[in-house]
C-alpha positions as CSV (number, residue, x, y, z in Angstrom):
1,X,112.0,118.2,92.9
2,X,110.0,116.3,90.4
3,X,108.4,114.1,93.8
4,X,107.9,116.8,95.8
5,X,106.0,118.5,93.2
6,X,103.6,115.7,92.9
7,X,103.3,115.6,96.8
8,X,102.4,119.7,96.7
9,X,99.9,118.9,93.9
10,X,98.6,116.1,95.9
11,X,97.7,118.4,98.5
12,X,95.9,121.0,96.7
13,X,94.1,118.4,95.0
14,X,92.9,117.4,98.6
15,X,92.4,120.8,99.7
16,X,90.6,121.1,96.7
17,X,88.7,117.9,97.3
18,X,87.8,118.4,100.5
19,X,86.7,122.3,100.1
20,X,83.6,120.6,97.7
21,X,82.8,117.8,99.6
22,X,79.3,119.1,100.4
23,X,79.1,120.1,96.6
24,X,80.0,116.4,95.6
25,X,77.0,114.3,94.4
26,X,76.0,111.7,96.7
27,X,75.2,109.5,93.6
28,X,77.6,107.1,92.0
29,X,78.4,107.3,89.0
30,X,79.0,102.9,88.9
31,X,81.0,101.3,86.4
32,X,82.4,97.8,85.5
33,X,85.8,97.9,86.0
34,X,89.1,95.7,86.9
35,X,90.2,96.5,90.7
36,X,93.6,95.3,89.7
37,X,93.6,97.7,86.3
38,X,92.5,100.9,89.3
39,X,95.5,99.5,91.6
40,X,97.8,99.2,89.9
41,X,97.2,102.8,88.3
42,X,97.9,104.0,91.6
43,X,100.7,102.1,92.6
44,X,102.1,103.4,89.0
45,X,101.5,107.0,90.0
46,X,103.6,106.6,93.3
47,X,106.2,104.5,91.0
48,X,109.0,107.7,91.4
49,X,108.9,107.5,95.6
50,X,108.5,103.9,95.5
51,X,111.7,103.5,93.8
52,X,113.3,106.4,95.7
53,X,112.3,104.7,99.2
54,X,113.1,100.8,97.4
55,X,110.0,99.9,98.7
56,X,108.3,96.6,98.6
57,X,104.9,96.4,96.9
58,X,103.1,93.1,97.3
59,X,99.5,92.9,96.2
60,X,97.0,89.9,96.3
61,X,93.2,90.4,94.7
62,X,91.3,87.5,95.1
63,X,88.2,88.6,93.0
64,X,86.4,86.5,90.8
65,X,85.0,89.2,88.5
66,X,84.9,92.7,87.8
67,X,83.9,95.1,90.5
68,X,80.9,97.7,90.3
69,X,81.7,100.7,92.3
70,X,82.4,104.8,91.3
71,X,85.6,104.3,89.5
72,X,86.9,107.7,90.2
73,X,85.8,107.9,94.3
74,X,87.5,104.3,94.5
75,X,90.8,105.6,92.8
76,X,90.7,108.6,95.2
77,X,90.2,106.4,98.3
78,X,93.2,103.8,97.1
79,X,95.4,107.2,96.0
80,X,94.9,108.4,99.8
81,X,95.8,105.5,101.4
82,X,98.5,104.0,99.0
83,X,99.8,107.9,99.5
84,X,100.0,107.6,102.8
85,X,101.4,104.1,103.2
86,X,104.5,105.6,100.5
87,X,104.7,108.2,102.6
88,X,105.4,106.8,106.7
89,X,106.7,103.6,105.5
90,X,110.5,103.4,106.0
91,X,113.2,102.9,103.4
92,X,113.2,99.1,102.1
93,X,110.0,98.5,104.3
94,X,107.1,96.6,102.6
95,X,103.3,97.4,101.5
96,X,100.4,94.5,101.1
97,X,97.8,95.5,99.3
98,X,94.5,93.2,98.4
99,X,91.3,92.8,98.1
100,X,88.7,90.3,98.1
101,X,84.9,89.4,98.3
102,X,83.3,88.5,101.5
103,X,79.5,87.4,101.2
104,X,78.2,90.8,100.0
105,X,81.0,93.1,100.6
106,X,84.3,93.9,98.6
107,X,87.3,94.0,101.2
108,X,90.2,96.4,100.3
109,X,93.3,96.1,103.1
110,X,96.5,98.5,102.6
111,X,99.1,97.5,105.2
112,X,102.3,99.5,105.6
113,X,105.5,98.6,107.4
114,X,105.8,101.6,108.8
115,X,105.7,103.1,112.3
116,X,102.0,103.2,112.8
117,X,99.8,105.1,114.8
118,X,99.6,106.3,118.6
119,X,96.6,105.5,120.3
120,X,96.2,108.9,120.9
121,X,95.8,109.6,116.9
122,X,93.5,106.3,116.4
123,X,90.3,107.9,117.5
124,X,90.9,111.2,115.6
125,X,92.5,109.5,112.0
126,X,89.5,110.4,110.3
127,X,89.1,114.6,111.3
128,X,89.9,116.7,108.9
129,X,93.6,118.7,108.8
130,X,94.6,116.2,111.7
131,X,98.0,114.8,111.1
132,X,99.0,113.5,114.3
133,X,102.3,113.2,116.3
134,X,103.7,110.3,114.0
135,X,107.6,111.1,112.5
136,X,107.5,112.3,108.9
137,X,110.6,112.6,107.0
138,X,109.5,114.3,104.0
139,X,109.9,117.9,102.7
140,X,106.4,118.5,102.4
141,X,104.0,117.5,105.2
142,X,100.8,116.7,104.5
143,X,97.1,118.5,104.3
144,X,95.5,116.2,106.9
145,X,92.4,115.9,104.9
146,X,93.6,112.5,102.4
147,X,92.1,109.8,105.2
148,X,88.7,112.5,105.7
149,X,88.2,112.4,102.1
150,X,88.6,108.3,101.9
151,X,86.4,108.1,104.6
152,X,83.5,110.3,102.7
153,X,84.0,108.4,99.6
154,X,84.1,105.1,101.2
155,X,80.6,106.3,103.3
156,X,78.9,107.9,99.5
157,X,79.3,103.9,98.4
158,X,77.8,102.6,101.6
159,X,81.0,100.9,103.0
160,X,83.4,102.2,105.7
161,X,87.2,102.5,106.6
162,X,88.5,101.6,110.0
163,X,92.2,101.0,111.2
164,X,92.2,97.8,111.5
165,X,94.6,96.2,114.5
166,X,98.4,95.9,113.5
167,X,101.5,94.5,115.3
168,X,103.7,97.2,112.8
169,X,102.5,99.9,110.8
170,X,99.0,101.1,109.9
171,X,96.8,98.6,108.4
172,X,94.0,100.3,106.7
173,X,90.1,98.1,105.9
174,X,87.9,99.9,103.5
175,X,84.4,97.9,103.2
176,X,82.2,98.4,100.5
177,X,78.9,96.5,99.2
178,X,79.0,94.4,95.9
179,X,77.2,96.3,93.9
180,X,75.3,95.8,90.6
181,X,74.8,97.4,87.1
182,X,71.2,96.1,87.1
């Protein structure tokens, strides 16, 4: 009950989310902040069907330093596709999750074990309240609008999210520019 709870919140929130996109500020609000502190927050938050589905979690930051970025737009994106990743992979599968810097850009990868996506659902990933044709085993489906709403946040920082090639499972690229404080 308790888990399926959290998913139905989780898709109001989105709904939510997504019904005051065009009311969100394009500015960032940037901060100084840990990327591992922000991950692992979220990974924390998904502890309950983590445990439930005995899921693997490895994660890898190779960062230097603190990152600059909109600390609340970041955790969104990571919630979304952490969320998702949870969600389609199968029991006792496994989930990488890192992030580096390349040159100027911070590189955030979340790969799942799961069954991935058809090509058919590749070019329309990012529309909003598209779910696709891929096998869900949960209660609750989802809103469709979790990838839209990384893909808007990822965009107000200047970065992107693509789907990157995978031999299993979805393996998710958000790009985003090193920012500064100054």
């Amino acid at each position: 009950l308790r888990d399926n709870s959290i998913r139905l919140q989780k898709m109001i929130e989105n709904l939510l989310n997504y019904t005051k996109m065009d009311a969100i500020q394009t500015n960032l609000n940037l901060a100084d902040f840990n990327f591992a502190d922000i991950s692992n927050k979220v990974i924390h938050a998904h502890a309950l069907s983590i445990r439930n589905k005995a899921l693997n979690i490895e994660t890898a930051y190779h960062l230097d330093k603190n990152i600059v970025a909109d600390e609340e737009k970041l955790t969104i994106i990571l919630d979304n596709l952490i969320s998702n990743a949870v969600k389609y992979t199968p029991n006792a599968g496994h989930i990488k999750i890192g992030a580096k810097q390349e040159k100027k850009w911070l590189i955030i990868e979340v790969q799942d074990s799961g069954p991935g996506l058809a090509k058919d659902d590749q070019n329309k990933l990012f529309d909003p309240f598209y779910q696709g044709d891929s096998v869900h085993n949960g209660l609750i489906n989802g809103s469709g609008l979790g990838l839209t709403i990384a893909k808007n946040l990822a965009e107000t920082h200047r970065g992107s999210i693509k789907l990157a090639p995978s031999d299993t499972g979805a393996h998710f690229v958000v790009q985003l520019p090193i920012l500064d404080l100054n």
